[in-house]
N, C-alpha and C positions, 0 to 999 in steps of 0.2 A: 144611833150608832150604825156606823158604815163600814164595813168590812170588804176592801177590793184584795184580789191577786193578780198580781200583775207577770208577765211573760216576755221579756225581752231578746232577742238572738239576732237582731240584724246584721251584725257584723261576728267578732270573734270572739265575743263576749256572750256565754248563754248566762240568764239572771233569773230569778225568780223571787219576787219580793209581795209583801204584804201589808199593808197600809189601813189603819184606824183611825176617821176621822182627825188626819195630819198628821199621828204617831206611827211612825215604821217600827216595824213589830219585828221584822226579819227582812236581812236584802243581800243571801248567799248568791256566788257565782262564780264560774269557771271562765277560764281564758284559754284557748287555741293556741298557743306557742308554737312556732316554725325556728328551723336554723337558723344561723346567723348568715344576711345575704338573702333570705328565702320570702318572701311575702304569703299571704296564706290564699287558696282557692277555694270559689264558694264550694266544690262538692266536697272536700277534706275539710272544711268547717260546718258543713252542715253534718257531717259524720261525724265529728265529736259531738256536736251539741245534742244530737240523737243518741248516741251513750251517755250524756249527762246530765239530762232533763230531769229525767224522773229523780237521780239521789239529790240533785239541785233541790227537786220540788220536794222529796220529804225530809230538807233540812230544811227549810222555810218555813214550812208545817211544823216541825218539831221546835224550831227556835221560836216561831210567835206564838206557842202553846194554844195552834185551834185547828179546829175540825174542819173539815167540808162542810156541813151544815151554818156553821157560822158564819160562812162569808156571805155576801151578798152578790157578788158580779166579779168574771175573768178577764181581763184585759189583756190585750197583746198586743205586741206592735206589730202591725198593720202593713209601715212603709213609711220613709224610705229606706234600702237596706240593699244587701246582696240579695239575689232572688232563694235561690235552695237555702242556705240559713234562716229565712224570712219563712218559709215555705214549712220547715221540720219543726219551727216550734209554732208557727201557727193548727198546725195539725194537734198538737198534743193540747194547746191552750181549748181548740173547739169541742174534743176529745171531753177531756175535763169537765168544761161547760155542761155538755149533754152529760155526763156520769153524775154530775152535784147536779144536776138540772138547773142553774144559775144563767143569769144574761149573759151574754156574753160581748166585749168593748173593741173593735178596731180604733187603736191608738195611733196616733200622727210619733211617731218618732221625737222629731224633734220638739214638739209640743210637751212630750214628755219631760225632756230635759229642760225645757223652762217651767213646767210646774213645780217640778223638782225644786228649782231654784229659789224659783219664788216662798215657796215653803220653807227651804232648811233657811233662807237669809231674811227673811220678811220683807224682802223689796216690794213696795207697795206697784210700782207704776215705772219699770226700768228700760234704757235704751238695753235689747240685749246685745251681745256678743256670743254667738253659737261658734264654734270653734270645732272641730272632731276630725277624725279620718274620710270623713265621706260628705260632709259639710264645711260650709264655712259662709255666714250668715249675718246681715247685722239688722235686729228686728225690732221693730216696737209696735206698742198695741194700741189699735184704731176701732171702734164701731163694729167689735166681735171678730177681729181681724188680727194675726199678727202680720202686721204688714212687712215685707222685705223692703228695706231701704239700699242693700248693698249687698254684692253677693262673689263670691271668683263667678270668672267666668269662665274658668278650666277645670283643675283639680284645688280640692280644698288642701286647706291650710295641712292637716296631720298626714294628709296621702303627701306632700311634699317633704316633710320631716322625716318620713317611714321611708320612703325610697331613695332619701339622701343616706340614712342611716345605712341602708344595704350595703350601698354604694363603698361606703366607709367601714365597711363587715365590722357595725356594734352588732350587741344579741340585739332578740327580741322579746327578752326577758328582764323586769313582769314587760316595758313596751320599749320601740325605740325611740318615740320620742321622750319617754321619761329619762332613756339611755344621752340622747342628745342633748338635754336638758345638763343632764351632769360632768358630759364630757364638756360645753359650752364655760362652764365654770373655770375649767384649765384655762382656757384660751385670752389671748390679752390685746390682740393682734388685728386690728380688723381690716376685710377683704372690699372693698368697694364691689358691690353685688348691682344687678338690673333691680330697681325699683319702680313695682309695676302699678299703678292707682291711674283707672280710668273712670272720671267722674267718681261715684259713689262703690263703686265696683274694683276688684282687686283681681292681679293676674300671677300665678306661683310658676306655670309653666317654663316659663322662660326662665327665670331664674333658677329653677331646678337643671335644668338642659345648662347651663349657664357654669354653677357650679360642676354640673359632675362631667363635663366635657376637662374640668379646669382642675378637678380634686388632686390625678394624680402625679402630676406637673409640680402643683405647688407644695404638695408634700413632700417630694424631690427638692425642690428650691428650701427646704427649713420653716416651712410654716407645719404646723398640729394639726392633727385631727383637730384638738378643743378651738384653736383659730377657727377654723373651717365652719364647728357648728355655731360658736359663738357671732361669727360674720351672720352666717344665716339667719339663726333669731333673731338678732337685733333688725335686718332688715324686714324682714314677713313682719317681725311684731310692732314696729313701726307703722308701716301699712295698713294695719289690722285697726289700731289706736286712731291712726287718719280720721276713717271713714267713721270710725264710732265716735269721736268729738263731732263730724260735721252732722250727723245724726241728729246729736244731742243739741246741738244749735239750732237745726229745724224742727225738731220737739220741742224746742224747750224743758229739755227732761233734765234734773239734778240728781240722777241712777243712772248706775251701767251694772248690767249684770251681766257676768261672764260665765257659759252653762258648755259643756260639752267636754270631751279627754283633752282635751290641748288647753282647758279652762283652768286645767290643776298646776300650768306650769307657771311657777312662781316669777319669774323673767317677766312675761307676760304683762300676771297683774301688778311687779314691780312699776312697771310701764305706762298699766292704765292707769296705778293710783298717782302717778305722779301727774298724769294729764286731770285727774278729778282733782286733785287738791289744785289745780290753776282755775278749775271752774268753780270751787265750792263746793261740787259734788262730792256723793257717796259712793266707793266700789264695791261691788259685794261680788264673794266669788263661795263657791262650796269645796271640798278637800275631795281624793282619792272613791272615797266611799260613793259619792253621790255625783258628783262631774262625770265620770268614768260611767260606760253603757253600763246600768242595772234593773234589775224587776221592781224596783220600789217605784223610780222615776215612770214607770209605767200603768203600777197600781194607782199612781197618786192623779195622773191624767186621768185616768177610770173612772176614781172616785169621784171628780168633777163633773165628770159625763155623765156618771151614774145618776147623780144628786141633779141634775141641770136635763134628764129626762131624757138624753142621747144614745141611744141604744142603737148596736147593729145590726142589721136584717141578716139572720142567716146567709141568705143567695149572697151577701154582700161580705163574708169572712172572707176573704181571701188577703190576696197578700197584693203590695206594689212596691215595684223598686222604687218608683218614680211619685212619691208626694208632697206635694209644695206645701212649706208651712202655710202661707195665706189662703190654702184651700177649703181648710178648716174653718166653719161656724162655731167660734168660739162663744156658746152660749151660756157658757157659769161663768164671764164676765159684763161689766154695765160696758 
Protein backbone atom coordinates (compact mmCIF):
# COMPACT_ATOMS: atom_id res chain seq x y z
CA UNK A 1 0.00 0.00 0.00
CA UNK A 2 1.01 3.47 -1.21
CA UNK A 3 0.03 6.45 0.31
CA UNK A 4 1.15 9.88 -1.89
CA UNK A 5 -0.03 13.68 -1.23
CA UNK A 6 -0.16 15.52 -3.68
CA UNK A 7 0.26 19.83 -3.97
CA UNK A 8 -0.85 21.49 -6.81
CA UNK A 9 -0.92 25.70 -7.35
CA UNK A 10 0.59 26.47 -10.67
CA UNK A 11 -2.04 28.55 -11.72
CA UNK A 12 -5.43 29.77 -9.79
CA UNK A 13 -6.19 26.60 -8.62
CA UNK A 14 -4.62 25.70 -5.09
CA UNK A 15 -5.36 21.64 -4.56
CA UNK A 16 -4.39 19.42 -2.33
CA UNK A 17 -5.12 15.68 -2.96
CA UNK A 18 -4.29 12.20 -1.73
CA UNK A 19 -4.02 9.01 -3.62
CA UNK A 20 -3.94 5.10 -2.48
CA UNK A 21 -2.73 2.84 -4.77
CA UNK A 22 -5.19 4.45 -7.73
CA UNK A 23 -8.09 5.36 -5.02
CA UNK A 24 -8.30 9.22 -4.34
CA UNK A 25 -9.18 9.37 -0.90
CA UNK A 26 -9.74 13.24 -0.92
CA UNK A 27 -9.07 16.10 -3.83
CA UNK A 28 -10.27 19.52 -2.00
CA UNK A 29 -9.47 22.85 -3.67
CA UNK A 30 -9.91 26.52 -3.95
CA UNK A 31 -10.09 28.84 -6.94
CA UNK A 32 -8.71 32.69 -7.32
CA UNK A 33 -11.66 34.42 -8.76
CA UNK A 34 -11.07 37.97 -10.16
CA UNK A 35 -13.84 40.56 -11.56
CA UNK A 36 -15.41 40.28 -14.53
CA UNK A 37 -12.94 41.79 -17.47
CA UNK A 38 -9.93 41.12 -14.83
CA UNK A 39 -7.47 38.17 -15.31
CA UNK A 40 -5.54 37.20 -12.25
CA UNK A 41 -1.65 38.23 -11.37
CA UNK A 42 0.86 35.65 -10.29
CA UNK A 43 1.54 37.91 -6.79
CA UNK A 44 -2.49 38.13 -6.04
CA UNK A 45 -2.67 34.45 -6.71
CA UNK A 46 0.03 33.36 -4.97
CA UNK A 47 -1.51 35.52 -1.94
CA UNK A 48 -4.51 33.58 -1.87
CA UNK A 49 -3.14 30.22 -2.19
CA UNK A 50 -0.81 31.11 0.79
CA UNK A 51 -4.06 31.88 2.99
CA UNK A 52 -5.45 28.58 1.59
CA UNK A 53 -3.03 25.98 1.82
CA UNK A 54 -3.05 24.95 5.05
CA UNK A 55 -7.33 24.64 5.48
CA UNK A 56 -7.05 23.10 1.81
CA UNK A 57 -4.47 20.53 3.50
CA UNK A 58 -6.42 19.75 6.55
CA UNK A 59 -9.54 18.87 4.64
CA UNK A 60 -7.68 16.59 2.64
CA UNK A 61 -6.48 14.96 5.79
CA UNK A 62 -9.71 14.95 7.43
CA UNK A 63 -11.71 13.75 4.33
CA UNK A 64 -9.21 10.69 3.49
CA UNK A 65 -9.30 9.88 7.27
CA UNK A 66 -5.20 9.65 7.53
CA UNK A 67 -2.42 10.79 9.43
CA UNK A 68 1.08 11.99 8.45
CA UNK A 69 2.56 8.90 9.47
CA UNK A 70 0.58 7.07 6.89
CA UNK A 71 1.69 8.55 3.88
CA UNK A 72 4.52 7.48 2.13
CA UNK A 73 5.75 10.59 -0.17
CA UNK A 74 4.84 14.66 -0.89
CA UNK A 75 4.51 15.45 -4.37
CA UNK A 76 4.08 18.93 -5.85
CA UNK A 77 4.06 20.43 -8.86
CA UNK A 78 7.23 21.35 -9.86
CA UNK A 79 6.44 23.25 -13.29
CA UNK A 80 5.19 24.35 -15.65
CA UNK A 81 3.14 27.14 -13.88
CA UNK A 82 3.23 30.90 -13.07
CA UNK A 83 6.40 31.46 -11.02
CA UNK A 84 5.06 32.94 -7.32
CA UNK A 85 2.07 30.45 -7.18
CA UNK A 86 4.61 27.58 -8.31
CA UNK A 87 6.92 29.18 -5.81
CA UNK A 88 4.21 29.35 -2.21
CA UNK A 89 3.05 25.96 -2.57
CA UNK A 90 6.10 24.45 -3.34
CA UNK A 91 7.45 25.97 -0.04
CA UNK A 92 4.83 24.52 2.18
CA UNK A 93 4.88 21.00 0.15
CA UNK A 94 9.10 20.87 1.19
CA UNK A 95 7.86 22.22 4.58
CA UNK A 96 5.60 19.29 5.03
CA UNK A 97 8.17 16.75 3.67
CA UNK A 98 10.68 17.71 6.37
CA UNK A 99 7.93 17.82 9.32
CA UNK A 100 6.52 13.96 8.38
CA UNK A 101 10.13 13.30 7.30
CA UNK A 102 8.77 11.72 3.94
CA UNK A 103 10.40 11.91 0.16
CA UNK A 104 9.59 14.31 -1.28
CA UNK A 105 8.29 14.40 -5.57
CA UNK A 106 8.95 17.29 -8.11
CA UNK A 107 5.94 16.58 -10.45
CA UNK A 108 5.87 17.55 -14.30
CA UNK A 109 2.50 19.33 -14.38
CA UNK A 110 1.27 18.30 -17.25
CA UNK A 111 2.34 14.60 -16.66
CA UNK A 112 0.10 14.97 -13.86
CA UNK A 113 -2.91 15.56 -15.87
CA UNK A 114 -2.39 12.49 -18.00
CA UNK A 115 -1.78 10.20 -15.09
CA UNK A 116 -4.82 11.49 -13.90
CA UNK A 117 -6.42 10.57 -17.10
CA UNK A 118 -5.11 7.52 -17.58
CA UNK A 119 -6.40 6.24 -14.24
CA UNK A 120 -10.10 7.74 -13.76
CA UNK A 121 -10.66 6.36 -17.82
CA UNK A 122 -8.47 3.34 -18.14
CA UNK A 123 -6.98 4.27 -21.48
CA UNK A 124 -4.46 1.94 -21.90
CA UNK A 125 -2.07 3.57 -24.67
CA UNK A 126 -3.89 7.19 -25.90
CA UNK A 127 -3.09 9.87 -28.42
CA UNK A 128 -3.52 12.69 -25.74
CA UNK A 129 -5.09 16.09 -26.13
CA UNK A 130 -3.67 18.43 -23.06
CA UNK A 131 -5.82 21.40 -23.47
CA UNK A 132 -5.63 24.28 -20.28
CA UNK A 133 -5.05 27.89 -19.79
CA UNK A 134 -1.30 27.85 -20.02
CA UNK A 135 -1.04 24.63 -22.35
CA UNK A 136 -2.15 23.23 -25.21
CA UNK A 137 -0.45 19.95 -26.42
CA UNK A 138 -1.07 16.99 -28.47
CA UNK A 139 1.09 13.88 -26.95
CA UNK A 140 1.70 10.42 -27.12
CA UNK A 141 3.89 7.98 -25.47
CA UNK A 142 7.28 6.72 -26.99
CA UNK A 143 10.34 4.79 -25.31
CA UNK A 144 9.75 6.56 -21.70
CA UNK A 145 8.83 9.70 -23.57
CA UNK A 146 5.73 11.67 -23.79
CA UNK A 147 6.46 12.89 -26.87
CA UNK A 148 4.97 16.25 -28.35
CA UNK A 149 3.65 15.79 -31.78
CA UNK A 150 1.92 19.32 -31.80
CA UNK A 151 1.80 22.17 -29.84
CA UNK A 152 0.46 26.48 -30.27
CA UNK A 153 2.97 28.03 -31.02
CA UNK A 154 1.73 31.25 -29.11
CA UNK A 155 -0.70 31.17 -26.49
CA UNK A 156 -2.70 28.11 -25.49
CA UNK A 157 -6.03 27.13 -26.17
CA UNK A 158 -7.78 28.45 -22.49
CA UNK A 159 -5.59 31.75 -22.25
CA UNK A 160 -7.42 32.44 -25.73
CA UNK A 161 -11.03 31.63 -24.27
CA UNK A 162 -10.25 33.64 -21.04
CA UNK A 163 -9.18 36.70 -22.67
CA UNK A 164 -11.96 36.64 -25.38
CA UNK A 165 -14.15 36.28 -22.28
CA UNK A 166 -12.93 39.60 -20.62
CA UNK A 167 -13.18 41.13 -23.79
CA UNK A 168 -17.04 40.33 -23.71
CA UNK A 169 -17.18 41.17 -19.55
CA UNK A 170 -18.59 37.24 -18.89
CA UNK A 171 -17.54 36.46 -14.97
CA UNK A 172 -14.95 34.58 -14.01
CA UNK A 173 -16.95 32.55 -12.01
CA UNK A 174 -16.46 29.14 -11.20
CA UNK A 175 -14.33 30.03 -14.95
CA UNK A 176 -14.71 31.80 -18.17
CA UNK A 177 -14.19 29.46 -20.33
CA UNK A 178 -16.84 27.32 -18.60
CA UNK A 179 -18.87 30.96 -18.88
CA UNK A 180 -18.23 30.75 -22.81
CA UNK A 181 -19.06 27.31 -23.04
CA UNK A 182 -22.58 28.18 -22.10
CA UNK A 183 -23.08 31.38 -23.53
CA UNK A 184 -21.77 29.50 -27.14
CA UNK A 185 -25.06 27.45 -26.53
CA UNK A 186 -27.28 30.74 -27.39
CA UNK A 187 -25.50 31.39 -30.51
CA UNK A 188 -26.76 29.96 -33.96
CA UNK A 189 -24.87 32.31 -36.19
CA UNK A 190 -21.53 31.58 -37.35
CA UNK A 191 -18.60 34.16 -37.86
CA UNK A 192 -15.94 32.89 -40.47
CA UNK A 193 -12.88 33.33 -38.11
CA UNK A 194 -8.71 32.96 -39.21
CA UNK A 195 -7.98 29.29 -38.99
CA UNK A 196 -4.66 28.75 -37.99
CA UNK A 197 -2.89 24.86 -38.44
CA UNK A 198 0.64 25.05 -39.31
CA UNK A 199 1.87 21.43 -39.99
CA UNK A 200 1.26 19.58 -36.73
CA UNK A 201 1.16 22.86 -34.70
CA UNK A 202 -1.76 25.41 -34.13
CA UNK A 203 -1.83 29.16 -33.82
CA UNK A 204 -4.89 31.15 -31.34
CA UNK A 205 -3.08 34.44 -31.46
CA UNK A 206 -4.32 35.87 -34.49
CA UNK A 207 -7.62 34.75 -34.19
CA UNK A 208 -7.95 36.26 -30.79
CA UNK A 209 -6.60 39.79 -32.17
CA UNK A 210 -8.91 38.82 -35.04
CA UNK A 211 -12.00 38.46 -32.97
CA UNK A 212 -11.79 41.19 -30.31
CA UNK A 213 -10.59 43.97 -32.81
CA UNK A 214 -14.18 42.78 -34.51
CA UNK A 215 -16.34 41.95 -31.22
CA UNK A 216 -17.64 45.35 -30.83
CA UNK A 217 -18.68 46.29 -34.35
CA UNK A 218 -20.54 43.08 -34.80
CA UNK A 219 -22.44 43.30 -31.71
CA UNK A 220 -23.45 46.73 -33.08
CA UNK A 221 -24.46 45.11 -36.45
CA UNK A 222 -27.10 42.29 -34.52
CA UNK A 223 -24.89 39.34 -33.85
CA UNK A 224 -24.61 37.83 -29.72
CA UNK A 225 -22.38 37.56 -27.42
CA UNK A 226 -23.50 33.44 -27.87
CA UNK A 227 -22.67 34.05 -31.83
CA UNK A 228 -19.46 35.45 -31.01
CA UNK A 229 -18.40 32.54 -28.63
CA UNK A 230 -19.95 29.85 -30.44
CA UNK A 231 -17.98 31.06 -33.83
CA UNK A 232 -14.86 30.82 -31.72
CA UNK A 233 -15.29 27.25 -30.34
CA UNK A 234 -16.18 25.67 -33.13
CA UNK A 235 -13.07 27.13 -34.81
CA UNK A 236 -10.09 26.42 -32.10
CA UNK A 237 -11.96 23.05 -31.58
CA UNK A 238 -11.74 22.10 -35.01
CA UNK A 239 -8.06 22.98 -35.12
CA UNK A 240 -7.54 21.22 -32.07
CA UNK A 241 -9.50 17.77 -33.42
CA UNK A 242 -6.97 18.45 -36.92
CA UNK A 243 -3.85 17.75 -35.40
CA UNK A 244 -5.00 14.99 -32.96
CA UNK A 245 -6.51 12.66 -36.03
CA UNK A 246 -3.26 13.29 -37.84
CA UNK A 247 -1.54 12.14 -34.74
CA UNK A 248 -3.51 9.29 -34.37
CA UNK A 249 -2.72 8.33 -38.12
CA UNK A 250 0.98 8.52 -37.41
CA UNK A 251 0.59 6.32 -34.30
CA UNK A 252 -1.58 4.23 -35.29
CA UNK A 253 -3.33 4.79 -32.04
CA UNK A 254 -7.31 3.80 -31.59
CA UNK A 255 -7.42 6.43 -28.06
CA UNK A 256 -7.58 10.02 -27.74
CA UNK A 257 -7.65 11.15 -24.51
CA UNK A 258 -8.52 14.59 -23.55
CA UNK A 259 -6.83 15.82 -19.91
CA UNK A 260 -6.59 19.43 -18.93
CA UNK A 261 -9.66 22.52 -17.85
CA UNK A 262 -10.67 23.07 -21.39
CA UNK A 263 -10.87 18.98 -21.53
CA UNK A 264 -14.35 19.29 -19.55
CA UNK A 265 -15.82 21.35 -22.27
CA UNK A 266 -18.39 19.19 -23.72
CA UNK A 267 -18.35 20.96 -27.44
CA UNK A 268 -15.05 19.80 -27.60
CA UNK A 269 -15.45 16.20 -27.01
CA UNK A 270 -18.83 16.53 -28.84
CA UNK A 271 -16.16 17.03 -31.69
CA UNK A 272 -13.65 14.57 -30.84
CA UNK A 273 -16.08 11.76 -30.48
CA UNK A 274 -17.42 12.34 -33.74
CA UNK A 275 -13.94 12.34 -35.47
CA UNK A 276 -13.34 8.79 -33.19
CA UNK A 277 -16.43 7.29 -34.26
CA UNK A 278 -15.03 7.96 -38.25
CA UNK A 279 -11.80 5.98 -37.07
CA UNK A 280 -13.35 3.17 -34.87
CA UNK A 281 -11.63 4.74 -32.16
CA UNK A 282 -12.41 5.34 -28.43
CA UNK A 283 -12.72 8.90 -26.60
CA UNK A 284 -12.10 9.12 -23.10
CA UNK A 285 -12.39 12.32 -21.46
CA UNK A 286 -12.60 12.93 -17.24
CA UNK A 287 -15.59 15.51 -15.81
CA UNK A 288 -14.97 18.98 -13.56
CA UNK A 289 -13.47 17.02 -10.54
CA UNK A 290 -10.25 15.74 -12.25
CA UNK A 291 -9.68 17.71 -15.91
CA UNK A 292 -9.73 20.90 -13.85
CA UNK A 293 -5.93 21.77 -12.06
CA UNK A 294 -6.07 19.44 -8.59
CA UNK A 295 -3.91 17.71 -5.80
CA UNK A 296 -4.98 14.30 -6.75
CA UNK A 297 -3.68 14.49 -10.51
CA UNK A 298 -0.43 15.28 -8.73
CA UNK A 299 -0.50 12.67 -5.95
CA UNK A 300 -1.26 10.15 -8.66
CA UNK A 301 2.02 11.24 -10.86
CA UNK A 302 3.94 10.76 -7.26
CA UNK A 303 2.66 7.61 -6.79
CA UNK A 304 4.27 6.44 -10.01
CA UNK A 305 7.50 8.10 -9.22
CA UNK A 306 7.42 6.83 -5.93
CA UNK A 307 6.78 3.14 -6.86
CA UNK A 308 9.23 3.56 -10.31
CA UNK A 309 12.22 4.61 -7.53
CA UNK A 310 12.14 8.57 -8.83
CA UNK A 311 12.82 10.71 -6.28
CA UNK A 312 13.81 14.35 -5.98
CA UNK A 313 17.13 15.59 -4.68
CA UNK A 314 16.56 18.17 -2.17
CA UNK A 315 19.02 20.97 -4.10
CA UNK A 316 16.60 20.04 -6.95
CA UNK A 317 12.84 21.25 -5.13
CA UNK A 318 12.54 24.02 -6.58
CA UNK A 319 10.08 25.36 -8.90
CA UNK A 320 10.15 26.01 -13.08
CA UNK A 321 7.85 28.04 -15.12
CA UNK A 322 9.22 26.51 -18.03
CA UNK A 323 8.96 22.37 -18.21
CA UNK A 324 8.53 20.41 -21.39
CA UNK A 325 6.40 17.42 -21.02
CA UNK A 326 9.02 15.35 -23.07
CA UNK A 327 11.74 16.19 -20.53
CA UNK A 328 10.63 13.85 -18.26
CA UNK A 329 12.14 10.01 -17.98
CA UNK A 330 8.97 8.54 -17.83
CA UNK A 331 10.03 5.45 -15.87
CA UNK A 332 6.87 3.56 -14.47
CA UNK A 333 6.10 3.15 -18.08
CA UNK A 334 7.48 -0.02 -20.73
Amino acid sequence: MTVIIGFEGSANKIGVGIVKDGEVLSNPRRTYITPPGEGFLPRDTAKHHRKQVLVVLKEALEQANITPDQIDGVAYTKGPGMGAPLASVAVVARTVAQLWDKPILGVNHCIGHIEMGRLITGAENPTVLYVSGGNTQVISYSQQRYRIFGETIDIAVGNCLDRFARVIKLSNDPSPGYNIEQCAKEGNRFIPLPYVVKGMDVSFSGILSFIEDRAEKLLQEGYTKGDLCFSLQETIFAMLVETTERAMAHCGSKEVLIVGGVGCNMRLQEMMEIMCQERQAMLYATDMRFCIDNGAMIAQAGWEMLRAGVLTPWEETSITQRYRTDEVLVKWRD
